[in-house]
C-alpha positions in Angstrom: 16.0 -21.5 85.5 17.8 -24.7 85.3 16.2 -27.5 83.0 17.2 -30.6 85.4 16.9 -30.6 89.1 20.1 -29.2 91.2 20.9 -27.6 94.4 20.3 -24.1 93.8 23.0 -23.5 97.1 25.4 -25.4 99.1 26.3 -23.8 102.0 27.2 -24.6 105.6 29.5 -26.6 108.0 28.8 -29.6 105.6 28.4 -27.8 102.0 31.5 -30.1 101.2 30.4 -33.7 102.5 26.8 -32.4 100.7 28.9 -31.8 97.6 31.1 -34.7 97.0 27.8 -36.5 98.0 26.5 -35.1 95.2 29.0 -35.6 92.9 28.5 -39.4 93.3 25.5 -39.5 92.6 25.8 -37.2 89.5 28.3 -39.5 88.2 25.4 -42.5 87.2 21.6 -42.2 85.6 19.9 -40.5 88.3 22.0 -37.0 87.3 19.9 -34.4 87.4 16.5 -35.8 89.0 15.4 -34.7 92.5 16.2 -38.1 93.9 19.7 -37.7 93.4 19.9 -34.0 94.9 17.5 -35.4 98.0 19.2 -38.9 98.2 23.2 -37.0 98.3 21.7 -34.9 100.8 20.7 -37.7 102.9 23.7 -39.8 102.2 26.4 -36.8 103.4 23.8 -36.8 106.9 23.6 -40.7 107.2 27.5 -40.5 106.9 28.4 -37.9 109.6 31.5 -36.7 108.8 30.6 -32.9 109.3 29.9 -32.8 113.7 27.8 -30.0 113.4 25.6 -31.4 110.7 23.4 -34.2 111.7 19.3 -35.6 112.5 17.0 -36.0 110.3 16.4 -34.2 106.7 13.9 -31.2 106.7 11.2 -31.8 103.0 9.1 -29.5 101.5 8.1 -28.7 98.2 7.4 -25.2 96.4 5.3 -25.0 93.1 4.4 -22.6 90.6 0.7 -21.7 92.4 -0.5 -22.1 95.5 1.3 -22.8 98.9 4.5 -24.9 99.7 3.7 -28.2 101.4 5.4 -29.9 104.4 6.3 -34.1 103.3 7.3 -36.6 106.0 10.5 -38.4 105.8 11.1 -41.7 107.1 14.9 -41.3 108.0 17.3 -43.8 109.8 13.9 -46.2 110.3 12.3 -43.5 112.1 9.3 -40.8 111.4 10.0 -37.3 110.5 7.6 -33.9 110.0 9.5 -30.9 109.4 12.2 -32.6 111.7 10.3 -33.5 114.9 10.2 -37.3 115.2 6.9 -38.3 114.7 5.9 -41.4 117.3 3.6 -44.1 117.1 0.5 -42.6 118.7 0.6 -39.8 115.6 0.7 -42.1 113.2 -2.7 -41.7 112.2 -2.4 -38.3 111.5 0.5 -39.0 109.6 -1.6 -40.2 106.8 -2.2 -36.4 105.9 0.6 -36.0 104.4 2.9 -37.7 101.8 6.1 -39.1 102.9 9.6 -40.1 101.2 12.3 -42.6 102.5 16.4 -41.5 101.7 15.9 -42.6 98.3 13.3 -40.3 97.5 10.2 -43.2 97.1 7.0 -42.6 98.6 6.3 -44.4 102.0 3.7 -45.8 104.1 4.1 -44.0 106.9 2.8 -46.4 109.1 5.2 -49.2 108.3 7.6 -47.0 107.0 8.0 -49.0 103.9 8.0 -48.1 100.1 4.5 -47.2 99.9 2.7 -50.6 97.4 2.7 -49.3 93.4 5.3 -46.7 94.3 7.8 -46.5 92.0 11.1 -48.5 92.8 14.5 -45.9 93.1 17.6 -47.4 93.3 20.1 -46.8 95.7 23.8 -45.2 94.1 26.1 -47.7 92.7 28.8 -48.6 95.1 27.0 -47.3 98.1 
């Protein structure tokens, strides 16, 4: 198992925007952290330079015991759940689960905001 957060696989239509991506963002203190890996990802979709690649970013997390679990993402100013936009009537359900921006910091998914107390990530140098 590796000791810092990576992408386990690359593969696809966009594996190389997702990689050189992801080299930037390797190449300043986030290295290693699941921000970076989540925030490269984002970055190579936001820049759409693959066609066939494109919409919103898909989050879930796996852990050690118990279930994986489905996060929101708030993604080019809009809300997503397991990539179905997710439109202002819903909101309220929203609250059920925990949602990230493209920087990987949790959001309010009602004003799709940095959630308040959350911690601050900071976007990649030169970006």
């Amino acid at each position: 198992m590796p000791e810092r957060s990576s992408a386990l696989a690359i593969a696809g239509t966009g594996a190389n925007t997702v990689r050189a991506s992801l080299e930037l963002w390797d190449a300043n203190e986030t290295s290693g952290t699941s921000r970076a890996v989540f925030s490269a990802f984002c970055e190579a979709l936001e820049g759409g330079e693959d066609p066939s690649s494109g919409g919103p970013p898909q989050l879930v997390g796996l852990h050690r015991i118990g279930s994986g679990k489905t996060f929101g993402v708030v993604f080019g100013g809009q809300r997503f759940l397991s990539g179905a936009d997710v439109h202002t009537q819903e909101s309220k359900e929203a609250g059920a689960f925990e949602w990230f921006n493209n920087l990987f910091e949790l959001t309010d998914p009602l004003n799709k905001k940095r959630r308040a107390g959350a911690q601050v990530h900071k976007p990649r140098p030169g970006a």
